[in-house]
C-alpha positions as CSV (number, residue, x, y, z in Angstrom):
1,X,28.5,-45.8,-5.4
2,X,29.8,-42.7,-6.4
3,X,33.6,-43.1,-7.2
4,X,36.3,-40.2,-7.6
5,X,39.7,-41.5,-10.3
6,X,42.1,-39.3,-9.0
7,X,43.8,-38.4,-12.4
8,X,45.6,-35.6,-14.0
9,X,44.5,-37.0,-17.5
10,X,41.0,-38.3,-18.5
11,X,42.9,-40.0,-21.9
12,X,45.3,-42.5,-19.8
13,X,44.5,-46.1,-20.5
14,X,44.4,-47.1,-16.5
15,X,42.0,-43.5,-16.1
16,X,39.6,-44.9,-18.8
17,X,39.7,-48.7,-18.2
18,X,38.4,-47.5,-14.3
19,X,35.8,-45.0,-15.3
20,X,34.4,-48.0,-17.9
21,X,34.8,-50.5,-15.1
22,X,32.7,-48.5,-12.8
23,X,29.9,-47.7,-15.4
24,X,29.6,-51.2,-16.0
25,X,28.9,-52.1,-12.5
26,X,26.3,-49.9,-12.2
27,X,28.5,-47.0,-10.6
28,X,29.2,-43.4,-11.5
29,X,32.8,-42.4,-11.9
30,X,34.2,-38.8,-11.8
31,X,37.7,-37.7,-12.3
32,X,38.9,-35.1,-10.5
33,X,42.2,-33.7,-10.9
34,X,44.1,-33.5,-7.2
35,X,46.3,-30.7,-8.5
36,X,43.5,-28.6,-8.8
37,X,41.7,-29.8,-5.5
38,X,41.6,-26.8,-2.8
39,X,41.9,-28.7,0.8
40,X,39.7,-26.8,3.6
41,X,40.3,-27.3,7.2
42,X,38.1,-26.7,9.9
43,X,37.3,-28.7,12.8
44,X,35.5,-31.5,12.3
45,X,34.9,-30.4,8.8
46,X,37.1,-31.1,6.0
47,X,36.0,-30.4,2.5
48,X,37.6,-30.4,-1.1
49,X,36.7,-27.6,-3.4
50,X,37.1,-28.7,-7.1
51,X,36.0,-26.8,-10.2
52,X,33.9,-24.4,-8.1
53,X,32.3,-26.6,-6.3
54,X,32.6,-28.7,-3.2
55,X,32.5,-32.3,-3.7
56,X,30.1,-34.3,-1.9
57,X,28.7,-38.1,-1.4
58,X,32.0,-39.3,-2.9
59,X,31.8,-42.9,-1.4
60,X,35.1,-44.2,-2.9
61,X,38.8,-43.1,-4.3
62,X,41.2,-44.7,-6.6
63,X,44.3,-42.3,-6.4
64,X,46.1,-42.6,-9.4
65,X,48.9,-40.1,-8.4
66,X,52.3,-39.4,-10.5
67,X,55.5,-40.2,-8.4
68,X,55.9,-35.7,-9.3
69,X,53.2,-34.4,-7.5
70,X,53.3,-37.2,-4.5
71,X,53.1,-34.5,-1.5
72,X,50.3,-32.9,-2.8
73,X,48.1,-35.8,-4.3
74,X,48.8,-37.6,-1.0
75,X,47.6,-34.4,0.6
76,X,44.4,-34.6,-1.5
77,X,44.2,-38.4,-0.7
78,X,44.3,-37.2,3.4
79,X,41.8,-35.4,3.2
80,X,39.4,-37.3,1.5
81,X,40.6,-39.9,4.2
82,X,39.3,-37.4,6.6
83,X,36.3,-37.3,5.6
84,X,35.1,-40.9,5.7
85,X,35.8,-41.5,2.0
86,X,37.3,-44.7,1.5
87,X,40.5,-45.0,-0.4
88,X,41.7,-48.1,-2.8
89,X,44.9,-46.9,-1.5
90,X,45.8,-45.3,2.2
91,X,47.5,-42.1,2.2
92,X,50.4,-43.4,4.6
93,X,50.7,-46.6,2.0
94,X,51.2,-44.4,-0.7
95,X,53.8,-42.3,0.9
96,X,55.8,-45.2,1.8
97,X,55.8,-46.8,-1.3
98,X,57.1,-44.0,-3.4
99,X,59.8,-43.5,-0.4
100,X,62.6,-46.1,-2.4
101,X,64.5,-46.8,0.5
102,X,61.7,-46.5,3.2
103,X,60.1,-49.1,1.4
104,X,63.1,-51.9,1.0
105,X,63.7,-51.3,5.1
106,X,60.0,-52.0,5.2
107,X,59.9,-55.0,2.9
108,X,63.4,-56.4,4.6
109,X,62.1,-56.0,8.3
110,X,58.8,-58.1,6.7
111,X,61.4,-60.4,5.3
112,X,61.2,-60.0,1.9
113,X,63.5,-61.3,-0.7
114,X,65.6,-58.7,-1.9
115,X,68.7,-58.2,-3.7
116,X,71.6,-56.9,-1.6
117,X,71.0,-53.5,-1.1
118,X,73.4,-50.7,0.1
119,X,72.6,-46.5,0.7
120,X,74.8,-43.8,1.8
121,X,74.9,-40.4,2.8
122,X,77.2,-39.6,0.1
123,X,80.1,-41.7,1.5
124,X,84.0,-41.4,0.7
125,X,84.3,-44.9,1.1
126,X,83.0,-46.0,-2.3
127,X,85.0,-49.2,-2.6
128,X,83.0,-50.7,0.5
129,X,79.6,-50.2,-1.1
130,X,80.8,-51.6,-4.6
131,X,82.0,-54.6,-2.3
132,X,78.9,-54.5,-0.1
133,X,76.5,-55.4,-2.9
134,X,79.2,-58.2,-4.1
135,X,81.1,-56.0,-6.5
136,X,81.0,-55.1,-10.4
137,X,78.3,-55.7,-12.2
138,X,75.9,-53.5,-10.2
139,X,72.6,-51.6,-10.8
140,X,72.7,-47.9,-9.3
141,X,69.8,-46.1,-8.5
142,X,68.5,-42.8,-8.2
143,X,65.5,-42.9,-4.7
144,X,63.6,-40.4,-6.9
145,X,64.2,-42.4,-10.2
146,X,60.5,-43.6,-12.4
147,X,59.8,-46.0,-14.8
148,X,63.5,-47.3,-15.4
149,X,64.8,-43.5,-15.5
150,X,67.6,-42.9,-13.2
151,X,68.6,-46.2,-13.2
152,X,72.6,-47.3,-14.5
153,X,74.2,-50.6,-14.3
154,X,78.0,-50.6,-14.0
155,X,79.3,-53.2,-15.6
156,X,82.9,-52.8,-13.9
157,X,84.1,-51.1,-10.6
158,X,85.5,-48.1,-12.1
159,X,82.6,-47.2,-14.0
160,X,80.5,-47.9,-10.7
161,X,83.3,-45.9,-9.0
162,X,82.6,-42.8,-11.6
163,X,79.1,-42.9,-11.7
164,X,78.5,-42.9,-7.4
165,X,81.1,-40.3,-7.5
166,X,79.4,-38.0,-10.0
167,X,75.8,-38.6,-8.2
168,X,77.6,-37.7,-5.0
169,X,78.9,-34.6,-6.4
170,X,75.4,-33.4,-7.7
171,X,74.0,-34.0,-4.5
172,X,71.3,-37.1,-5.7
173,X,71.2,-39.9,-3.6
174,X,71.5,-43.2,-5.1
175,X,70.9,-46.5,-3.8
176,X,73.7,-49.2,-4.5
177,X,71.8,-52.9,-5.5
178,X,73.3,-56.3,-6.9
179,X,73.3,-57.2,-10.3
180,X,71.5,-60.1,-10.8
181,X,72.7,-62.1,-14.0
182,X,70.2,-65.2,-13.8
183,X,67.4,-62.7,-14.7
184,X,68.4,-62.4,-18.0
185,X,67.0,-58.7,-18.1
186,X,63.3,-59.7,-17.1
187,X,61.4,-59.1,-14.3
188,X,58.1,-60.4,-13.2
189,X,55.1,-58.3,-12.7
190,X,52.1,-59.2,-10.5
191,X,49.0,-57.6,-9.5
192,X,47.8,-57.5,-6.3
193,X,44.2,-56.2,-5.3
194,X,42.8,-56.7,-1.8
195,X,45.3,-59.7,-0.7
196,X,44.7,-61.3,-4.0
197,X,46.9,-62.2,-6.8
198,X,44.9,-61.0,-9.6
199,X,46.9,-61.4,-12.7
200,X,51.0,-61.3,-13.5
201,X,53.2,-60.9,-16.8
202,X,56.8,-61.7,-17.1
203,X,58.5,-58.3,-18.8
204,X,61.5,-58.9,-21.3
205,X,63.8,-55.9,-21.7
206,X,65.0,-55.3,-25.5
207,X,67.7,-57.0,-26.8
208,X,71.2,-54.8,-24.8
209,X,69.0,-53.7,-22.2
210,X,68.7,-54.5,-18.6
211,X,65.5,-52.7,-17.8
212,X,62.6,-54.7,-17.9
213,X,59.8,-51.6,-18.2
214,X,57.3,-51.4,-21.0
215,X,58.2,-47.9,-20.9
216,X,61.9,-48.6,-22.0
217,X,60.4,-50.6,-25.0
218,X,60.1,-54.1,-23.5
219,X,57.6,-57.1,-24.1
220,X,55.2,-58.8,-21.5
221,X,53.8,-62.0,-21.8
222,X,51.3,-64.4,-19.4
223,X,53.0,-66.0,-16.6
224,X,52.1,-68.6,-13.9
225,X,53.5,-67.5,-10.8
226,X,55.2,-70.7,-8.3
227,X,54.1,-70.8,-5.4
228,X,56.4,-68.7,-3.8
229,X,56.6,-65.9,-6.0
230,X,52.7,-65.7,-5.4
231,X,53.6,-65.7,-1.8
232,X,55.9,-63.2,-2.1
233,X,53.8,-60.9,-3.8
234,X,51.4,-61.6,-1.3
235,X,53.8,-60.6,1.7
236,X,55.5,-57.6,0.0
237,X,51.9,-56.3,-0.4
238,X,51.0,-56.8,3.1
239,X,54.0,-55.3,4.5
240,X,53.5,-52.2,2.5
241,X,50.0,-51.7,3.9
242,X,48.3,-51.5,0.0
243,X,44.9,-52.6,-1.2
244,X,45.9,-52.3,-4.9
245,X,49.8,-53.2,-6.0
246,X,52.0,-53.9,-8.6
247,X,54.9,-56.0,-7.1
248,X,57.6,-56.0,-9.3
249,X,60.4,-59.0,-8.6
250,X,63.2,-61.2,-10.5
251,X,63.6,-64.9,-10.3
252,X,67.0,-65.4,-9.4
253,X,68.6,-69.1,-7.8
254,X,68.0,-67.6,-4.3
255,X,64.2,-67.4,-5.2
256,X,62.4,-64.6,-6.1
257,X,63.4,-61.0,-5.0
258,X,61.3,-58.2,-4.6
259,X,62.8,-54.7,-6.3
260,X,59.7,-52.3,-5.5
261,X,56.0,-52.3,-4.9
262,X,54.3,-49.6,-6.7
263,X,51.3,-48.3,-5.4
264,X,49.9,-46.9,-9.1
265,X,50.1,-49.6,-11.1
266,X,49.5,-48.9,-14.8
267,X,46.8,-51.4,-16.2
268,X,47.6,-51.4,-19.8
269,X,50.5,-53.9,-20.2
270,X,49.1,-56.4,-17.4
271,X,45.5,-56.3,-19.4
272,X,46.8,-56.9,-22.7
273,X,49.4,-60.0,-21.6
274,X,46.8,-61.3,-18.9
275,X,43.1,-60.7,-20.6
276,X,42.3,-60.3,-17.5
277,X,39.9,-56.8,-16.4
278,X,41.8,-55.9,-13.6
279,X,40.1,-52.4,-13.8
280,X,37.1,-54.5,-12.8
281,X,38.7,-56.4,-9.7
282,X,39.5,-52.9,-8.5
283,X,35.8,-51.9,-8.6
284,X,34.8,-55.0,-6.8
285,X,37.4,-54.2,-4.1
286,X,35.7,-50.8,-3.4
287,X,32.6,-52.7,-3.5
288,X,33.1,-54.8,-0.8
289,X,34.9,-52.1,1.8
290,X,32.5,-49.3,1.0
C-alpha cells in the first residue's frame, strides 16, 4: 500500500513511529502536509495538488490533524475521502470529536457515562449552573480548550462565579462539569483501533494538580482495564463513529465516566507505559479495510 501521514511535522514521535510502522510491513509512507494541500474540484474528479505535484495511488490516510487547523485538515481529509482513499479516520468523525460539546450530546444519547455536564449561551443565571453540576468544586472548560489548556477548577462557588463571569464577558464559551474527588487527579487512557482495546495507561497529574495530561507534566503507567471500563471505551468509540481513538475517562464510585474521545491520539506516552506498537496495530487496521 501506499499510505499518506497527514502531518505538519516529520519529527513528531506519533509521525515517525507510523512512517516506521508502515516500512516494516512492507508499505511505503509519505507525509504530506494538509496545510499545504491545494483541493481541486471538478465533477467526478477530485484531486490534491501537493509540492507541485498531484498525488496519486494513495491507497490509505492516517490524519494526524492539530485541533488549530481542524476546518482545513478535515477539508483535506474530504477530499481524499472523495476520491476512494480510505481514511483511518472519517472526516465527519473527526469533526465531531473536536466539537466538545457535540461530542458529550453524542456520547450521552449513546449512553455514555459522563460527569454532569452543563453549557450555556452566556447565561445570567450562574448560580443554577454552579448548582446544576452539584456545586463548588467544579472543573470549567473552554469548548476550544487542548491538552489541559483552558481548563480551571473552582474550588468554591465564588471563584466558579468569577471565572464563568469573566469567560462570559470575553465572549468564550465554557462548558460547566462536576468535580470528581474520587479520581484523585488521574484519568485513564485507552486506545482504541478498529473496535479493539489495544493498549491503556492510567495518567497521574503532579502533585497540586488536577490535570491528568502528560503535557501538564504528569506520569503514566500500565493499567488493566475492568471489564466495564473496556466496555466503555468500546461504546464511546462506537458512538463517535472512529476507527482509531484515545478514550479518555475517570474511575469514579458511579463507574467509569467518559470526559472526551480524541480522534488524534498521540502514541508516545501510551507506547512507553504499554510496550505495546500501537503504530503497528494502526497499520494492520488499514491493512485489512484497504
Amino acid at each position: 500500500m501506499k499510505i499518506a501521514i497527514l502531518s505538519r511535522n516529520n519529527n513528531l514521535y506519533s509521525t515517525k513511529r507510523l512512517v516506521e510502522a508502515a516500512e516494516e510491513l512492507g508499505h511505503e509512507a509519505i507525509i504530506v502536509d494538509h496545510l499545504k494541500c491545494t483541493i481541486e474540484l471538478e465533477k467526478k474528479s477530485p484531486r490534491v495538488f501537493y509540492n507541485g505535484k498531484y498525488l496519486e495511488n494513495i491507497d490509505a490516510i492516517i490524519p494526524r490533524i492539530g485541533s488549530s487547523v481542524t476546518f482545513y485538515g478535515t477539508a483535506v481529509v474530504r477530499q481524499f475521502e472523495m476520491m476512494n482513499v480510505f481514511s483511518a479516520v472519517g472526516s465527519q468523525a473527526l469533526t465531531d470529536s473536536r466539537d466538545k460539546l457535540r461530542s458529550l450530546q453524542i456520547l450521552a444519547k449513546a449512553g455514555v457515562g459522563l460527569p454532569k455536564t452543563v453549557f450555556t449561551n452566556y447565561a445570567k443565571d450562574v448560580d443554577h449552573v454552579i448548582e446544576s453540576v452539584g456545586g463548588a468544586p467544579l472543573i470549567l472548560k473552554l469548548l476550544e480548550g487542548t491538552q489541559g489548556l483552558g481548563v480551571v477548577l473552582a474550588e468554591t462557588k465564588n471563584a466558579a462565579s468569577s471565572v464563568i463571569e469573566a469567560f462570559n464577558g470575553l465572549k468564550a464559551r465554557v462548558i460547566a462539569q462536576q468535580f470528581i474527588k474520587e479520581s484523585g487527579g488521574a484519568d485513564i487512557r485507552v486506545f482504541v483501533v478498529d473496535g479493539r482495546v489495544i493498549g491503556a495507561m492510567k495518567r497521574q497529574g503532579k502533585e497540586g494538580e488536577f490535570r491528568s495530561n502528560l503535557h501538564r507534566g504528569g506520569s503514566a503507567e500500565l493499567i488493566e482495564l475492568s471489564n466495564e471500563e473496556e466496555l466503555t471505551a468500546l461504546k464511546a468509540t462506537k458512538a463517535m463513529g472512529l476507527g482509531v481513538a484515545g478514550v479518555d475517562m475517570l474511575q469514579s464510585t458511579n463507574g467509569p465516566l467518559v470526559l472526551e474521545v480524541n480522534s488524534s491520539p498521540g502514541l508516545e506516552g501510551i507506547e512507553n507505559a504499554t510496550k505495546i506498537d500501537i503504530a503497528k496495530e494502526i497499520i494492520k487496521y488499514l491493512e485489512r479495510n484497504v
